[in-house]
FIPAVO-838282 format. One line per 3 residues: number of its first residue (from 1); their letters; for each residue x, y, z of C-alpha. Coordinates in nm, 2 decimals, decimal comma, padded with zeros to 4 digits. Last residue first. Layout:
<nodes>
NUM> A> X:Y:Z; ...
</nodes>
This chain:
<nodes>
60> XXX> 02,52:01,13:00,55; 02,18:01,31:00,41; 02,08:00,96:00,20
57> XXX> 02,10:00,76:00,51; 01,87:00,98:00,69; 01,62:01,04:00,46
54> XXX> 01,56:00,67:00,42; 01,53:00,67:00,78; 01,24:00,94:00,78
51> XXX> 01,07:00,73:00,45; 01,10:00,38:00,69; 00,95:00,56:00,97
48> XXX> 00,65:00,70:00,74; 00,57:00,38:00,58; 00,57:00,20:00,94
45> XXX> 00,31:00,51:01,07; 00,14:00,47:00,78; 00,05:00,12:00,79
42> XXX> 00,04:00,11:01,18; -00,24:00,40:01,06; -00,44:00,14:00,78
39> XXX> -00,41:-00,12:01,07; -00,61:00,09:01,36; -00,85:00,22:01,08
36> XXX> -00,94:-00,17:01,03; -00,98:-00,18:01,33; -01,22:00,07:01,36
33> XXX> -01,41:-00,04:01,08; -01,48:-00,36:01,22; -01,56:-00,28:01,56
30> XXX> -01,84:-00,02:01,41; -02,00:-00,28:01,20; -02,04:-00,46:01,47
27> XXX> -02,19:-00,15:01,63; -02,47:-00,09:01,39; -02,76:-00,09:01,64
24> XXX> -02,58:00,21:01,78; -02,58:00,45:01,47; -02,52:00,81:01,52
21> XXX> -02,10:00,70:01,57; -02,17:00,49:01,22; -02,16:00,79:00,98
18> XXX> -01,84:00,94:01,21; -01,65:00,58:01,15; -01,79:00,60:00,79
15> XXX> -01,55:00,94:00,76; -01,25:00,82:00,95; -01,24:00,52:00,74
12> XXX> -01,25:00,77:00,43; -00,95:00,95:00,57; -00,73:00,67:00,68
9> XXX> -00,81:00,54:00,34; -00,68:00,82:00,15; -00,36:00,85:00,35
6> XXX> -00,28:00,47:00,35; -00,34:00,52:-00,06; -00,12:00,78:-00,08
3> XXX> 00,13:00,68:00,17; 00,16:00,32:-00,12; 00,00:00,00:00,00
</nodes>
């Protein structure tokens, strides 16, 4: 999965998350979506170390 496409998924998890928040009978769905938003950002989090220490070894 490319930052773009963690970046863009982050965001429309984020956005169902809020449509299901008004929702309460929907709550398995709920779970679901928030882990799923829990992997996307490990996701990013990983791409973003990796692109800080690729940074790194190109400024020595």
């Amino acid at each position: 999965m490319t930052m773009r496409a963690c970046i863009m998924t982050e965001s429309h998890l984020k956005t169902v998350l809020e449509m299901l928040r008004d929702k309460p009978e929907l709550g398995a769905a709920r779970q679901l979506v928030e882990a799923a938003l829990t992997e996307v950002e490990t996701v990013r989090r990983s791409h973003a170390a990796a692109f800080q220490q690729a940074g790194r070894r190109r400024a020595r």
